[in-house]
C-alpha positions as a Markdown table, in Angstrom:
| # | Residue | x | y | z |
|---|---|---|---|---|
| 1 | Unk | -11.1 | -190.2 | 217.5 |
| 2 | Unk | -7.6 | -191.4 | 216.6 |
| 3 | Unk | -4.7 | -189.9 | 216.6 |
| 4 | Unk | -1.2 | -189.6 | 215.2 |
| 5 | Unk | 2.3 | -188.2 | 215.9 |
| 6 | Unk | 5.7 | -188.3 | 213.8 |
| 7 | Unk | 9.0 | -186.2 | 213.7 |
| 8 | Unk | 10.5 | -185.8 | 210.5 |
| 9 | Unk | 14.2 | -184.9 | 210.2 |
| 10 | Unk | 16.0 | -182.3 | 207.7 |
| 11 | Unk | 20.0 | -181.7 | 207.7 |
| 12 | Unk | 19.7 | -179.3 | 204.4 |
| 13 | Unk | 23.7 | -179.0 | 202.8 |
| 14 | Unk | 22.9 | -175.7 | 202.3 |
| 15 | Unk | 21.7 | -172.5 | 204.3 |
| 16 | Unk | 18.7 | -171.9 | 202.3 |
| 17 | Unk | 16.5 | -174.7 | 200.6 |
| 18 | Unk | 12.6 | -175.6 | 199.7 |
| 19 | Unk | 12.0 | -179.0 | 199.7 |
| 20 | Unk | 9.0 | -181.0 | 198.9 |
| 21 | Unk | 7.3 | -183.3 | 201.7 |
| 22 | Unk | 4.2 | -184.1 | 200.2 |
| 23 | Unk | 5.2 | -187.4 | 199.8 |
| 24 | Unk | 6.6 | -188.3 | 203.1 |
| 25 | Unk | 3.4 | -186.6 | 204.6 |
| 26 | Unk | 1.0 | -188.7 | 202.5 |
| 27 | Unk | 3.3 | -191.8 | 203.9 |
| 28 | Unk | 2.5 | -190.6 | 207.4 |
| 29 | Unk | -1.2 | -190.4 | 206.3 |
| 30 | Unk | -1.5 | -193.6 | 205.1 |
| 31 | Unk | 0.3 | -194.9 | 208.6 |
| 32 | Unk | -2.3 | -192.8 | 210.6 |
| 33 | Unk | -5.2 | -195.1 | 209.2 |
| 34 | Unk | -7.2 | -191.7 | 209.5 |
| 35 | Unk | -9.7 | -191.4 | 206.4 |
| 36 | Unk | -11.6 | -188.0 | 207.6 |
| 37 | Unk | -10.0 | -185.4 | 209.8 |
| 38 | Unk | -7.2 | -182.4 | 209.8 |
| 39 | Unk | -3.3 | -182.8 | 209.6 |
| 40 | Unk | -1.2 | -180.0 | 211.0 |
| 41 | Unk | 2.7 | -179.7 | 209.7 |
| 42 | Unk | 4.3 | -177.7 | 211.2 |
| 43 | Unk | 8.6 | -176.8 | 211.7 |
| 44 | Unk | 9.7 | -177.4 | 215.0 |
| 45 | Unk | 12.6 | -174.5 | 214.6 |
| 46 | Unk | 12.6 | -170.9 | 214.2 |
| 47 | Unk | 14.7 | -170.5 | 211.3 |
| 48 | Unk | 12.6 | -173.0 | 208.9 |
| 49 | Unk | 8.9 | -172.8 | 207.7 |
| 50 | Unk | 6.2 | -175.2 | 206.3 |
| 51 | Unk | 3.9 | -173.9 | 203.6 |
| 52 | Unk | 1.7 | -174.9 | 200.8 |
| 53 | Unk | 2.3 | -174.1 | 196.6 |
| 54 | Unk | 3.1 | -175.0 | 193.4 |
| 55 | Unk | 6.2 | -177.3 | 193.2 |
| 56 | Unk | 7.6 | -175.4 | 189.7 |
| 57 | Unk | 11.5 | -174.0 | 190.2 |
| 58 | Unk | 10.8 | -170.7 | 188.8 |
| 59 | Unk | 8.7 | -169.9 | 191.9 |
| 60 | Unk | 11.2 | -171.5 | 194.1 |
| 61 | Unk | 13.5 | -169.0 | 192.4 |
| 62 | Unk | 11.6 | -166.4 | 192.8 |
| 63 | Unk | 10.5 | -167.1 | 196.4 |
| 64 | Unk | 14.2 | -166.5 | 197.2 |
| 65 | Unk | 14.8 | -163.3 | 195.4 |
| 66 | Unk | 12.0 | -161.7 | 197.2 |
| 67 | Unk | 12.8 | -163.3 | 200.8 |
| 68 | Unk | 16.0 | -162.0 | 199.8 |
| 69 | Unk | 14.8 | -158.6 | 199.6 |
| 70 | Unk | 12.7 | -158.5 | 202.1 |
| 71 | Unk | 15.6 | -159.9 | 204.4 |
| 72 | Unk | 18.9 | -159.8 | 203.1 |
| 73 | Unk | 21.4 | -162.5 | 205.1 |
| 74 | Unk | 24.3 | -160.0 | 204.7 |
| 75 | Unk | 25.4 | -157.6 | 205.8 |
| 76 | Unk | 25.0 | -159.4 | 208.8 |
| 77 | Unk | 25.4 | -156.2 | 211.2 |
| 78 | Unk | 22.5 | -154.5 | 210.2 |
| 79 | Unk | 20.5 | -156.9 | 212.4 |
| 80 | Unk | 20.2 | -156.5 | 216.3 |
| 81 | Unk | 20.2 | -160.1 | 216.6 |
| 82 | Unk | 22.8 | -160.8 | 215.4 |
| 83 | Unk | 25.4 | -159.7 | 218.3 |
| 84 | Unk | 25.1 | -163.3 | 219.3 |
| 85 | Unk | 24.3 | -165.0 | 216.3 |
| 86 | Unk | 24.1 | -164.4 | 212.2 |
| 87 | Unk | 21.3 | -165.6 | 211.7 |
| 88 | Unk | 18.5 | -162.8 | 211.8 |
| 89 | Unk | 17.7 | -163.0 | 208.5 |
| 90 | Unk | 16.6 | -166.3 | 208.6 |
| 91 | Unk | 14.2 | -165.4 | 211.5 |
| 92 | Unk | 12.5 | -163.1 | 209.4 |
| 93 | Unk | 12.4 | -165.2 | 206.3 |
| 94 | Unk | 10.3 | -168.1 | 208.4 |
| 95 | Unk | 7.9 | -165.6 | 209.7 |
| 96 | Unk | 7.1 | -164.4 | 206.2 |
| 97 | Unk | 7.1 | -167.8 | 204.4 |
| 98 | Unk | 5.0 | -169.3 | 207.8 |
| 99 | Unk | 5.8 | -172.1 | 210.6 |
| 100 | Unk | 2.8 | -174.4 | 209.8 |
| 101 | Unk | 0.0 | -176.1 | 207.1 |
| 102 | Unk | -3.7 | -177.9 | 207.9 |
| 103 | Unk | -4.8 | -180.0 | 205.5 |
| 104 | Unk | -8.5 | -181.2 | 205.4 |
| 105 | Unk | -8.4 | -185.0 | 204.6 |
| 106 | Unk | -11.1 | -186.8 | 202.9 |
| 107 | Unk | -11.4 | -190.3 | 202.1 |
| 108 | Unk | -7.8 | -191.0 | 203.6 |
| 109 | Unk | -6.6 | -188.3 | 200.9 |
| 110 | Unk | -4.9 | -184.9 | 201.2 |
| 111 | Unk | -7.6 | -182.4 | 200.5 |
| 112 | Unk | -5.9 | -180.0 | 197.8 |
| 113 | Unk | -6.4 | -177.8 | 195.6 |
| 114 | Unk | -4.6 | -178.0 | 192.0 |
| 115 | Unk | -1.0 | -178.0 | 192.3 |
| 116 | Unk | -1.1 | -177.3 | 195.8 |
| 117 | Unk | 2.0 | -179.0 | 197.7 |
| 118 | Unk | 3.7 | -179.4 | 200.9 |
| 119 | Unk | 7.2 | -177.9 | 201.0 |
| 120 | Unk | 10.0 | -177.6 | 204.1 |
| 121 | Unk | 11.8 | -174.0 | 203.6 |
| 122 | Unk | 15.2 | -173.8 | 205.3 |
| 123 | Unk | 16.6 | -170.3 | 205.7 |
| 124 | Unk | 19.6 | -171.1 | 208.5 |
| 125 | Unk | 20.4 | -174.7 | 207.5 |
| 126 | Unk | 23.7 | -177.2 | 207.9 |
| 127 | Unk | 22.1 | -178.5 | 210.8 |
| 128 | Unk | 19.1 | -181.2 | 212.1 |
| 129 | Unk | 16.0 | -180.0 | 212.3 |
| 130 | Unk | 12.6 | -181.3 | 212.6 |
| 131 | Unk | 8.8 | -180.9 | 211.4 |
| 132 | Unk | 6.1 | -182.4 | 213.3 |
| 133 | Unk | 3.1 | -183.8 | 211.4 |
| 134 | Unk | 0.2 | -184.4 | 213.7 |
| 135 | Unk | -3.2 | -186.4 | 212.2 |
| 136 | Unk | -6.5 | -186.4 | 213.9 |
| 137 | Unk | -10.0 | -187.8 | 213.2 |
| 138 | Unk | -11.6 | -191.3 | 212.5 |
């Protein structure tokens, strides 16, 4: 059984943002030289997620008004957390959105379903962070 490891890197300009990886993960696929097995994404930070759907910017849109008020950032003293930090918000946000992805591959392809894609959420960005994408099988 092979296997494969690679850090990506974010620095989002912006506190909140959902990006799409699906091409940078494929790139790592096709470096793996893995044709059958299972690739785990996952964020390496608290504050971000990894998590699969449909790259259309009305969902994006809407994925933010409901994080939103599920977690508002402000007002920033309504959290415990934050007496050392503002930040709560974005805590809650990643463990709502989720920290990681598997993907079956087949025939050196990402298994998906339609429209299904890979996205980085950022919910306490201006800062590096990383995802880990981690390929095994033959």
């Amino acid at each position: 059984m092979k296997s494969y490891r690679k850090e990506l890197w974010f620095n989002t300009t912006t506190r909140r943002a959902f990006i799409n990886i699906t091409s940078e993960i494929q790139k790592c696929l096709k470096e793996s030289g893995i044709k059958e097995g299972l690739l785990l994404c996952n964020a390496m930070h608290i504050t971000a997620s990894v998590f699969i759907n449909d790259d259309e910017a009305g969902l994006h849109r809407d994925f933010e008004r409901l994080l939103e008020k599920l977690a508002p950032e402000k007002p920033y003293d309504q959290y415990d957390h934050n007496g050392y930090e503002d930040n709560a918000d974005a805590h809650l946000k990643r463990t709502i959105m989720g920290r990681e992805v598997v993907v079956a591959v087949t025939d050196g392809k990402l298994d998906f379903g339609p429209w299904e894609q890979i996205f980085y959420g950022e919910f306490d960005g201006k800062r590096k962070k990383r995802v880990l994408v981690k390929i095994i099988g033959e």
